[in-house]
C-alpha positions, 0 to 999 in steps of 0.5 A: 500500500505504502509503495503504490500510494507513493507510485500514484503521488509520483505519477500525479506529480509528473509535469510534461514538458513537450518541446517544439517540432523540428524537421529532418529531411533525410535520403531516400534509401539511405540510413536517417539520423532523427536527433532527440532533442536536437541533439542536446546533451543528455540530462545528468539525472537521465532515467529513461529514453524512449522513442515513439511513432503514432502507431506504437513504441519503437524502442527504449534504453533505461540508464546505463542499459543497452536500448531494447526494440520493443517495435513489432511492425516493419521498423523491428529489424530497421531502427537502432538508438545511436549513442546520443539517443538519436534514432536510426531508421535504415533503407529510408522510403517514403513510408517513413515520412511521419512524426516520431517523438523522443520521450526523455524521463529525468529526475520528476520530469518527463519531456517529449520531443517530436520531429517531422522526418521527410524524405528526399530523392533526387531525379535519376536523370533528365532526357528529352524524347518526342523530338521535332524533326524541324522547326519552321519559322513562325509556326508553332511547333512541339519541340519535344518532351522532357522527362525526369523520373523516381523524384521526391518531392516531384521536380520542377522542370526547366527548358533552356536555349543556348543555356538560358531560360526559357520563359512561357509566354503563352503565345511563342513558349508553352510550357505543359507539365504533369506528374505521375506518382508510382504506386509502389515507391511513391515517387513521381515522375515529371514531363514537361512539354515545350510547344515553341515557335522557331526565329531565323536565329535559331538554326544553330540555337542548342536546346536542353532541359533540367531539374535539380542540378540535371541537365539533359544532353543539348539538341538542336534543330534544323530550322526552315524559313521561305527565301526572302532575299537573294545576291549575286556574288562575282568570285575572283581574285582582284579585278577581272582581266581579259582571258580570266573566267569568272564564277558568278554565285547566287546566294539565298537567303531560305532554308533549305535554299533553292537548289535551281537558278536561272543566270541572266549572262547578257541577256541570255538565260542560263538555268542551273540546276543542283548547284548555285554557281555558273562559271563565264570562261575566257572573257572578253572587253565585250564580256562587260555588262548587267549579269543576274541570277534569279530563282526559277520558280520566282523571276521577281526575286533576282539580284543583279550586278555590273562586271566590267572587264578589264583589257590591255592592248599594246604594240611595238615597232620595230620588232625582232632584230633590227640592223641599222648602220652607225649614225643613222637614226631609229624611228620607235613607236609605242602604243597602248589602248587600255581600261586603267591606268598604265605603267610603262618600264623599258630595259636594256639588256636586262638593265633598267633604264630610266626612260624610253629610249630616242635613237636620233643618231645610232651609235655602237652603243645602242646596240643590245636587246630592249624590252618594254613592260606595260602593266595595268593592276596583274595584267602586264603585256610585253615586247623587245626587239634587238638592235644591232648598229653596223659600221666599217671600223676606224681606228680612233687613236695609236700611241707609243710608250716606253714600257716600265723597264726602259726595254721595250715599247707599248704600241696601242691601237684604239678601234670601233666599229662593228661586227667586232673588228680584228686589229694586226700589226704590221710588226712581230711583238709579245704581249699582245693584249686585247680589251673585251669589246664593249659598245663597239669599241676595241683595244689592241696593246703590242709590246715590241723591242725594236732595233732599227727604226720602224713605221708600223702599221695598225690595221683594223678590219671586219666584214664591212672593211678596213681602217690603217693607220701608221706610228713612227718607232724609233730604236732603243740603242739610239735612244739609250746613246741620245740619254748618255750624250745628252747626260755627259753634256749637261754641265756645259749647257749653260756656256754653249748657249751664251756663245752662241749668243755672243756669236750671233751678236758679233755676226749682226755687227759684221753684217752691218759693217759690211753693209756700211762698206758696201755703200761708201765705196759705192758713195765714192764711185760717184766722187768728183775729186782727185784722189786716186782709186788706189788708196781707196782700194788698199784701205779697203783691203785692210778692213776686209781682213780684219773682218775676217779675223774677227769672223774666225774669231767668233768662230772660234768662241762658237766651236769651244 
C-alpha cells in the first residue's frame, strides 16, 4: 500500500514538458539520423529514453542499459538508438515520412520531443524524347518532351536555349507539365512539354532541359524559313582581266535554299540546276555588262550586278632584230589602248633604264636587246626587239710608250666599229693584249723591242672593211746613246748657249759693217775729186781682213 500510494503521488506529480517540432529531411534509401532533442546533451539525472511513432513504441534504453526494440511492425529489424539517443531508421522510403517523438524521463520530469522526418530523392536523370524533326519559322511547333523520373518531392522542370531560360509566354513558349506518382515507391515522375515557335536565329540555337542540378544532353534543330532575299556574288581574285573566267554565285537567303537558278549572262538565260554557281570562261572587253541570277520558280526575286572587264592592248615597232648602220637614226613607236591606268618600264639588256629610249643618231652603243613592260593592276603585256648598229671600223687613236723597264715599247691601237673588228700589226711583238669589246669599241696593246727604226702599221678590219693607220718607232740603242750624250753634256749647257749668243751678236755687227762698206765705196764711185782709186782700194783691203779675223774669231768662241 505504502509503495503504490507513493507510485500514484509520483505519477500525479509528473509535469510534461513537450518541446517544439523540428524537421529532418533525410535520403531516400539511405540510413536517417532523427536527433532527440536536437541533439542536446543528455540530462545528468537521465532515467529513461524512449522513442515513439503514432502507431506504437519503437524502442527504449533505461540508464546505463543497452536500448531494447520493443517495435513489432516493419521498423523491428530497421531502427537502432545511436549513442546520443538519436534514432536510426535504415533503407529510408517514403513510408517513413511521419512524426516520431523522443520521450526523455529525468529526475520528476518527463519531456517529449517530436520531429517531422521527410524524405528526399533526387531525379535519376533528365532526357528529352518526342523530338521535332524541324522547326519552321513562325509556326508553332512541339519541340519535344522532357522527362525526369523516381523524384521526391516531384521536380520542377526547366527548358533552356543556348543555356538560358526559357520563359512561357503563352503565345511563342508553352510550357505543359504533369506528374505521375508510382504506386509502389511513391515517387513521381515529371514531363514537361515545350510547344515553341522557331526565329531565323535559331538554326544553330542548342536546346536542353533540367531539374535539380540535371541537365539533359543539348539538341538542336534544323530550322526552315521561305527565301526572302537573294545576291549575286562575282568570285575572283582582284579585278577581272581579259582571258580570266569568272564564277558568278547566287546566294539565298531560305532554308533549305533553292537548289535551281536561272543566270541572266547578257541577256541570255542560263538555268542551273543542283548547284548555285555558273562559271563565264575566257572573257572578253565585250564580256562587260548587267549579269543576274534569279530563282526559277520566282523571276521577281533576282539580284543583279555590273562586271566590267578589264583589257590591255599594246604594240611595238620595230620588232625582232633590227640592223641599222652607225649614225643613222631609229624611228620607235609605242602604243597602248587600255581600261586603267598604265605603267610603262623599258630595259636594256636586262638593265633598267630610266626612260624610253630616242635613237636620233645610232651609235655602237645602242646596240643590245630592249624590252618594254606595260602593266595595268596583274595584267602586264610585253615586247623587245634587238638592235644591232653596223659600221666599217676606224681606228680612233695609236700611241707609243716606253714600257716600265726602259726595254721595250707599248704600241696601242684604239678601234670601233662593228661586227667586232680584228686589229694586226704590221710588226712581230709579245704581249699582245686585247680589251673585251664593249659598245663597239676595241683595244689592241703590242709590246715590241725594236732595233732599227720602224713605221708600223695598225690595221683594223671586219666584214664591212678596213681602217690603217701608221706610228713612227724609233730604236732603243739610239735612244739609250741620245740619254748618255745628252747626260755627259749637261754641265756645259749653260756656256754653249751664251756663245752662241755672243756669236750671233758679233755676226749682226759684221753684217752691218759690211753693209756700211758696201755703200761708201759705192758713195765714192760717184766722187768728183782727185784722189786716186788706189788708196781707196788698199784701205779697203785692210778692213776686209780684219773682218775676217774677227769672223774666225767668233768662230772660234762658237766651236769651244
Amino acid at each position: 500500500m505504502h509503495f503504490s500510494g507513493c507510485l500514484c503521488a509520483l505519477l500525479v506529480a509528473l509535469v510534461y514538458q513537450v518541446s517544439g517540432m523540428d524537421t529532418v529531411i533525410g535520403l531516400y534509401g539511405e540510413t536517417i539520423e532523427v536527433p532527440c532533442n536536437n541533439g542536446a546533451p543528455k540530462p545528468k539525472d537521465l532515467f529513461m529514453t524512449k522513442w515513439k511513432y503514432d502507431d506504437g513504441d519503437l524502442l527504449t534504453q533505461l540508464k546505463d542499459q543497452d536500448a531494447s526494440v520493443i517495435a513489432t511492425d516493419k521498423y523491428k529489424d530497421r531502427v537502432s538508438m545511436a549513442e546520443n539517443s538519436s534514432l536510426l531508421i535504415a533503407a529510408a522510403t517514403l513510408k517513413d515520412e511521419k512524426t516520431f517523438t523522443c520521450m526523455v524521463v529525468a529526475g520528476a520530469d518527463i519531456s517529449e520531443y517530436p520531429v517531422k522526418l521527410l524524405i528526399h530523392k533526387a531525379p535519376t536523370g533528365v532526357e528529352i524524347t518526342a523530338l521535332a524533326t524541324e522547326l519552321e519559322i513562325g509556326k508553332p511547333t512541339q519541340l519535344g518532351q522532357c522527362s525526369t523520373s523516381d523524384a521526391n518531392p516531384a521536380a520542377s522542370i526547366t527548358w533552356f536555349k543556348n543555356k538560358k531560360p526559357l520563359v512561357a509566354d503563352g503565345k511563342g513558349i508553352i510550357i505543359s507539365s504533369k506528374v505521375k506518382v508510382d504506386e509502389v515507391t511513391g515517387l513521381t515522375t515529371t514531363s514537361s512539354i515545350l510547344q515553341y515557335t522557331a526565329e531565323k536565329g535559331d538554326t544553330a540555337a542548342l536546346f536542353t532541359c533540367g531539374a535539380l542540378n540535371t541537365l539533359s544532353s543539348p539538341v538542336s534543330f534544323t530550322v526552315t524559313y521561305p527565301t526572302e532575299r537573294i545576291s549575286l556574288h562575282v568570285i575572283s581574285k582582284g579585278p577581272l582581266m581579259e582571258g580570266a573566267n569568272v564564277t558568278l554565285k547566287c546566294k539565298a537567303d531560305g532554308n533549305p535554299p533553292p537548289t535551281s537558278f536561272n543566270f541572266h549572262i547578257l541577256g541570255k538565260v542560263v538555268k542551273v540546276e543542283n548547284s548555285d554557281s555558273y562559271t563565264v570562261t575566257d572573257v572578253t572587253r565585250e564580256s562587260t555588262g548587267e549579269y543576274k541570277c534569279s530563282i526559277i520558280d520566282n523571276a521577281k526575286m533576282e539580284d543583279s550586278k555590273n562586271i566590267t572587264i578589264n583589257y590591255l592592248d599594246m604594240s611595238l615597232s620595230p620588232s625582232g632584230k633590227v640592223m641599222k648602220s652607225f649614225g643613222e637614226g631609229l624611228a620607235l613607236t609605242l602604243q597602248t589602248h587600255a581600261s586603267g591606268e598604265l605603267k610603262v618600264s623599258w630595259t636594256k639588256d636586262n638593265g633598267k633604264l630610266d626612260s624610253r629610249p630616242t635613237f636620233d643618231k645610232l651609235t655602237y652603243s645602242d646596240s643590245g636587246k630592249y624590252e618594254v613592260v606595260v602593266t595595268m593592276g596583274p595584267l602586264i603585256k610585253k615586247a623587245s626587239f634587238e638592235l644591232v648598229v653596223e659600221g666599217v671600223p676606224v681606228i680612233r687613236r695609236v700611241a707609243k710608250r716606253r714600257g716600265e723597264d726602259g726595254q721595250h715599247k707599248v704600241l696601242t691601237c684604239e678601234a670601233e666599229g662593228s661586227p667586232k673588228p680584228t686589229v694586226a700589226w704590221s710588226v712581230n711583238g709579245t704581249s699582245a693584249d686585247e680589251s673585251p669589246y664593249v659598245n663597239g669599241k676595241i683595244t689592241h696593246k703590242l709590246t715590241i723591242v725594236p732595233t732599227v727604226n720602224l713605221t708600223v702599221v695598225c690595221t683594223v678590219s671586219n666584214e664591212l672593211g678596213q681602217d690603217t693607220r701608221t706610228i713612227n718607232v724609233s730604236t732603243l740603242f739610239e735612244e739609250v746613246r741620245m740619254d748618255k750624250q745628252d747626260s755627259s753634256d749637261e754641265g756645259d749647257t749653260t756656256k754653249l748657249v751664251v756663245g752662241v749668243i755672243v756669236g750671233l751678236l758679233l755676226a749682226t755687227v759684221v753684217v752691218g759693217l759690211a753693209y756700211w762698206l758696201y755703200m761708201k765705196k759705192s758713195k765714192q764711185g760717184s766722187w768728183k775729186t782727185g784722189e786716186k782709186e788706189d788708196g781707196s782700194t788698199e784701205e779697203s783691203k785692210k778692213l776686209e781682213e780684219k773682218i775676217e779675223e774677227k769672223l774666225e774669231e767668233n768662230s772660234q768662241k762658237v766651236e769651244v
